[in-house]
Wavefront OBJ file of the C-alpha trace (Angstrom):
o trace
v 0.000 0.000 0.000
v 3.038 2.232 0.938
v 3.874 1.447 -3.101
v 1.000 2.845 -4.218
v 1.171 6.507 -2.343
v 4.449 6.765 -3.216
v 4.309 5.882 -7.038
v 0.560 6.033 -8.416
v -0.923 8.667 -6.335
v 1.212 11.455 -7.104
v 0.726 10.347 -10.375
v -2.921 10.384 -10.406
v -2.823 13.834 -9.237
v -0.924 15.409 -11.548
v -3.053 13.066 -13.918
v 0.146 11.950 -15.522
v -0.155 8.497 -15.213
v -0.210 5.261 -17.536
v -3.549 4.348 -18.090
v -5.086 0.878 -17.432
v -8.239 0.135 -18.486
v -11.172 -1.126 -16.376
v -11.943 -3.745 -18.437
v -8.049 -5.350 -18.056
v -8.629 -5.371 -14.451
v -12.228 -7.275 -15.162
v -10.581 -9.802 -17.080
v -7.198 -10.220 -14.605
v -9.284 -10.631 -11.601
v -11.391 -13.402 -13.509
v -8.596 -15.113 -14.007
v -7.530 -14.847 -10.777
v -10.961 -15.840 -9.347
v -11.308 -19.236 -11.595
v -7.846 -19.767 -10.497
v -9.379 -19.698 -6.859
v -11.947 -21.516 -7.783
v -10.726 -24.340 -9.221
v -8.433 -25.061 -5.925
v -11.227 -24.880 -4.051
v -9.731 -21.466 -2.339
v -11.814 -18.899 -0.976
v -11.455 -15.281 -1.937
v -14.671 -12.743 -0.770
v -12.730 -9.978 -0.625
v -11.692 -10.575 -4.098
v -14.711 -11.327 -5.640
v -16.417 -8.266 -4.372
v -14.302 -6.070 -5.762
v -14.527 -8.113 -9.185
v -18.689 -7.354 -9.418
v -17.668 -3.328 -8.375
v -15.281 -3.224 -11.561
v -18.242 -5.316 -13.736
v -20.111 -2.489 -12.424
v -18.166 0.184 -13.161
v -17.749 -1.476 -16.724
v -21.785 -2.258 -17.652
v -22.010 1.725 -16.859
v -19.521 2.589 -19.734
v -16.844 2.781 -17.850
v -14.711 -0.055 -19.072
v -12.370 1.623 -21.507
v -11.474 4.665 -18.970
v -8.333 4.286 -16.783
v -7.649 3.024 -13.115
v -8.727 6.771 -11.629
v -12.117 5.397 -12.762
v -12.050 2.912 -9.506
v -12.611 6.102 -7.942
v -15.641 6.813 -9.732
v -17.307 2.858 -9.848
v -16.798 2.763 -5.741
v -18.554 6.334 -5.421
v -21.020 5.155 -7.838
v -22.716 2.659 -5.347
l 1 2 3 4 5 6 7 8 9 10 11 12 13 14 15 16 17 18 19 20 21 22 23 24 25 26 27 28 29 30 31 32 33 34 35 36 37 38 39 40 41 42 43 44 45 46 47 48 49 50 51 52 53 54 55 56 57 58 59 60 61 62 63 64 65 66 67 68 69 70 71 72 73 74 75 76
């Protein structure tokens, strides 16, 4: 977490920042969660925040950048 308020938050603010799209985070934490799945290995935390990103996507979201996390966990 320390990485990310060093490195991506500055970043964000001066909105000079890589962008990575909503839907690439939709599809990487599927993977993750089948992954899970098929060990038999539980992950709530995980999977919540997978259906606030499909969220954040079925609203038109899922070709905007990251800073749009901010926006999907508003949203609700």
């Amino acid at each position: 977490m320390e990485w990310v308020f060093k490195n991506h938050v500055p970043q964000l603010l001066r909105d000079n920042q890589t962008k990575h799209l909503l839907n690439t985070f939709v599809q990487n934490l599927g993977i993750v969660l089948d992954m899970a799945k098929s060990c038999t290995f539980p992950l709530p935390l995980l999977a919540v925040a997978f259906q606030q990103l499909i969220a954040g996507s079925s609203h038109g979201h899922g070709n905007d950048g990251d800073d749009t996390l901010i926006k999907v966990v508003l949203m609700n």
